[in-house]
N, C-alpha and C positions, 0 to 999 in steps of 0.2 A: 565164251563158254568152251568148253574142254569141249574138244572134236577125237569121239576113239577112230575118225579113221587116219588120222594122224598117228596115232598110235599104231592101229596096225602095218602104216608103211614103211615106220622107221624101222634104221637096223636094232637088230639085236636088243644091244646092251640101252641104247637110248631108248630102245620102247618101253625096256621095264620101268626106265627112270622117267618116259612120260607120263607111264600110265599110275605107277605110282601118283606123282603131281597131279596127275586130273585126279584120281579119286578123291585126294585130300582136299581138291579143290571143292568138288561136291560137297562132300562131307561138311565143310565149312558154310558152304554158302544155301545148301539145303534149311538149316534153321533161319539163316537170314531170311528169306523168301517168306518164309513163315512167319518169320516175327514183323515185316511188312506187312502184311497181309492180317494181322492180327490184332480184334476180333473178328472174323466170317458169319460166327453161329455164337446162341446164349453161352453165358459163362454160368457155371453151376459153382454157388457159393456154401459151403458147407460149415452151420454153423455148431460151433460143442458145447451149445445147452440149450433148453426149453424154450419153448415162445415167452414173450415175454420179460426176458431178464436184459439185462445191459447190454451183452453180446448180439443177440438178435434183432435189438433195437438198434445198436451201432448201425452194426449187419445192410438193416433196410434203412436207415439213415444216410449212410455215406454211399453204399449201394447205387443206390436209386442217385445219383451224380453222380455215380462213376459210369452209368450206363448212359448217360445224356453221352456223356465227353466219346466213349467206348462203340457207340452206337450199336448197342446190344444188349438186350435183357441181362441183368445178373439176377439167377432167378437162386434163391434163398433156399435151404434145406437141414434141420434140424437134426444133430445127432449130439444128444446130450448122453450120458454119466460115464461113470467111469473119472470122474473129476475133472472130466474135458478131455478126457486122453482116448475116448473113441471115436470122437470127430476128427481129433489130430491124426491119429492115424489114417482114418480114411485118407483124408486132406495125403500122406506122405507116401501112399501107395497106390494114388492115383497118377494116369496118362499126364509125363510132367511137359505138357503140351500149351498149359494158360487155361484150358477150359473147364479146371478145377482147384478153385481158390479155396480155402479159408479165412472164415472170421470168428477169431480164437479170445477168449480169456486164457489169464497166463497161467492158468492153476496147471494146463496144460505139460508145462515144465516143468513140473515139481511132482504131479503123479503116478511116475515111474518110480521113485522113494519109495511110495509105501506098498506096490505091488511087487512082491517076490520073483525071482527071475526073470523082470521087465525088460526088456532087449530095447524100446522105445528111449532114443537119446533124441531130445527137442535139438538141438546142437546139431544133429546128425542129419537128422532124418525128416527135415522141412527145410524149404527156400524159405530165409525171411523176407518179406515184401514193404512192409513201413509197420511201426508203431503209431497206433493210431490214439489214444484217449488215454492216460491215467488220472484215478480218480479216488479219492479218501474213503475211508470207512463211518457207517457209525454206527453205534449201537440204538436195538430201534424196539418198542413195544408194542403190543396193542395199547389203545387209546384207555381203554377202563379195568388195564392193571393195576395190581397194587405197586407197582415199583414206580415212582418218583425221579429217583434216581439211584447212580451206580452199587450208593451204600446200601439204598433197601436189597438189591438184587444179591449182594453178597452177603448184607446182614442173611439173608431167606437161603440163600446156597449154603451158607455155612449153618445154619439149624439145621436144614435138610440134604445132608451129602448123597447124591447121587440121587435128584427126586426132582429139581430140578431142570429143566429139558432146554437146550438151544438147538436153534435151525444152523442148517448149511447152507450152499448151493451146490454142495456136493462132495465127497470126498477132495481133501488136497487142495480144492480152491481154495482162493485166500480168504471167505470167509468162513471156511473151516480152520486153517492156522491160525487167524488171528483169537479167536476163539481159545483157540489151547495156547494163547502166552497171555491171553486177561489170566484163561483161571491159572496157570502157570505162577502169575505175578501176584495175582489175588487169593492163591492158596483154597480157592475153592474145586471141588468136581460137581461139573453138570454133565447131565445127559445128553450126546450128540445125536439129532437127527436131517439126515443128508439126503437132501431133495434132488433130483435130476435137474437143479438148474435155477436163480435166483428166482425167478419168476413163480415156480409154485410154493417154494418158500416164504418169502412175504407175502403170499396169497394167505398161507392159514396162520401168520402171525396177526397181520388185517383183520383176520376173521375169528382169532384169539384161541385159535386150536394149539398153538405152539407159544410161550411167554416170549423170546426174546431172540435174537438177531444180528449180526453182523452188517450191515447191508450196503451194497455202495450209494456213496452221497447221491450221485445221478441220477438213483432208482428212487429216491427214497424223498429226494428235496419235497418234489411239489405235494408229496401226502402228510407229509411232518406239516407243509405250510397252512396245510388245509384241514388241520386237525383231524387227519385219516388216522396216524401214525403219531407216538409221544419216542423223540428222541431223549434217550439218556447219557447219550456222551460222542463226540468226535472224535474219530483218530484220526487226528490230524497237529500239526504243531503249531497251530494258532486255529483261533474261530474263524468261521464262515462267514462273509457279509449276507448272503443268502440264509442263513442261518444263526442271524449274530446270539441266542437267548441260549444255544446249545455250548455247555463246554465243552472241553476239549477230556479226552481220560488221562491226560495228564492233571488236567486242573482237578480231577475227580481222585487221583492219587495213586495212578498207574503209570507211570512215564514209559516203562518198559515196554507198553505196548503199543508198534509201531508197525503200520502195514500200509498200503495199498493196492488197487487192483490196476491191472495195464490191459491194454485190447490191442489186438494186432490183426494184420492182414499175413498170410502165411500159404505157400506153395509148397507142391511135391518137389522132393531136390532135382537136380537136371532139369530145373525148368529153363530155356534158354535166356539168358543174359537179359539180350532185347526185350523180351516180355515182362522182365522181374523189372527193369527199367521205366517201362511204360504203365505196370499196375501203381510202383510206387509213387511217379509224376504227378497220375489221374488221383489218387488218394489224398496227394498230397493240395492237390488243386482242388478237391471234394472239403475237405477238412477246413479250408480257409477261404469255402461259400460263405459269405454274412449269414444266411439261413442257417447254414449248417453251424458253423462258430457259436452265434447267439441261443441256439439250443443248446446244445455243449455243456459252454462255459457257465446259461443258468440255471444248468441243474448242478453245478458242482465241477463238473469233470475240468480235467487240464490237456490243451491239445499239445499232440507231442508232433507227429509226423518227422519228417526229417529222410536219412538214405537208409535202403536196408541193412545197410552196416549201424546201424544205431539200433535195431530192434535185436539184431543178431549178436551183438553185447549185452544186450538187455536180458536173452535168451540163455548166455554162456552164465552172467552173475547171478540168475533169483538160482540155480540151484543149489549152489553151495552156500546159502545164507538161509534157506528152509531145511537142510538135511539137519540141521547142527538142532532146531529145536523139534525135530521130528521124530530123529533116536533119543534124543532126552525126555521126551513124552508119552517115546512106544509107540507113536501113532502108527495105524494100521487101518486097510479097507475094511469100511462097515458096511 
């Protein structure tokens, strides 16, 4: 360890240039210490949507095994709307210390698009930590609709323009885009309405306040199987064994429309190396539990995990691939 009384007894010119050297040595070796040491206290996970959707399920899914490994509560907290972009920020202007995570849906990236003078760049202004789950879309009704299928909901959209209503899970999340390139492709207008979060959304389509839906497979398998839920199409480029009786919206006569949603773990930038290191390990060792896997993969989802450099290109490409149908549609905060 760097000794300033070494420093103060050399001459002159050698003591600026030890003392110089020991600082940087601190300076360097201050976060290692830390990242040794790290976790000491809970980790506060912050998630950007509602109880209950995909994200928070993730959330306390993977969570609850990262904190066996971690030996420390990751204790869970909800900040949903804004399309996922007010948890994000929290999540990127908090102490970029380790002891404030995110667990993010990727709408995240893309909702800076449609808010005017947004300074928030996902690119920017988060450590990415791993990619955790992506997973299909599909279109979903209440059980004692009239719609059948894709054709009834367009035959009835296109009688009645703008009369209509679909759910979101929020502004700019992907099951609001995907939504504007059906009616895009489908030449109809419905009426968008944007929930703080997947989870109160399929609540009032469930309960038949709202007709129709986007929803990830994830959320949605085991209520489809249980005749909670009548799926009218998959976006996806083949069927589901989980789902084999649902087509695909291609097979329905939309090929154009192509989506799905991604989950990620996400830090304040400047979080140290060591620690982005160790959340991405533990996640990745969380993700490829058999308990954790075989939930996963039978609700639909696809596990991704990997380095954080695989999230953090995942990060840089949804948003130049959303901009392009989001000024062609006008979409805007509702």
């Amino acid at each position: 360890m760097f000794n300033h009384l070494v420093c103060e007894r050399a001459p002159t010119a050698r003591r600026v240039a030890l003392c110089v050297a020991g600082a940087v040595a601190l300076a360097f070796a201050a976060p290692l210490v830390h990242a040794q040491s790290y976790p000491d206290k809970p980790v506060r996970v912050l998630v950007n949507s509602a109880p209950g959707g995909l994200t928070d399920v993730l959330a306390r899914l993977i969570g609850n095994k990262m904190a066996v490994a971690l030996g420390q509560p990751l204790v869970v907290e909800n900040r949903p709307g804004g399309g996922g972009l007010i948890g994000a920020e929290a999540v990127s202007k908090a102490e970029p210390d380790g002891y404030t995570i995110g667990v993010v849906a990727s709408a995240f990236a893309t909702a800076p698009l449609l808010i005017p003078n947004s300074h928030f760049d996902a690119a920017r202004d988060v450590a990415p930590v791993a990619l955790l789950v992506t997973t299909p879309m599909v279109l979903v009704t209440n059980v004692n609709s009239p719609y059948k299928t894709v054709a009834d909901l367009v035959a009835d959209a296109k009688a009645r323009p703008k009369q209509v209503s679909i759910a979101s899970g929020g502004n700019a999340t992907v099951t609001h885009l995907v939504h504007e390139q059906f009616q895009q492709e489908a030449g109809i207008q419905l009426v968008h309405v944007p929930y703080k979060g997947g989870g109160p959304a399929l609540t009032d389509v469930i309960a038949g306040h709202i007709p129709v839906y986007f929803d990830t497979v994830t959320t949605s398998t085991k209520m489809i199987q249980e005749r909670r839920l009548r799926a009218l199409a998959l976006v996806a480029p083949q069927r589901l064994p989980s789902l084999p009786d649902v087509p695909t919206i291609a097979e329905a006569g939309f090929p154009g429309v192509q989506a799905s949603s991604w989950f990620a773990i996400i830090a304040p930038p400047a979080t140290p190396p060591a620690i982005i290191r160790r959340l991405n390990e533990e996640a990745n060792k969380a993700l490829n539990a058999p308990e954790v896997r075989d939930q996963i993969v039978g609700m639909g989802g696809t596990i991704n995990g990997g380095s954080a450099q695989v999230l953090g290109e995942k990060i840089r490409d949804d948003k130049p691939r959303w901009s392009k149908l989001i000024k062609e549609r006008g979409i805007k905060m509702e």
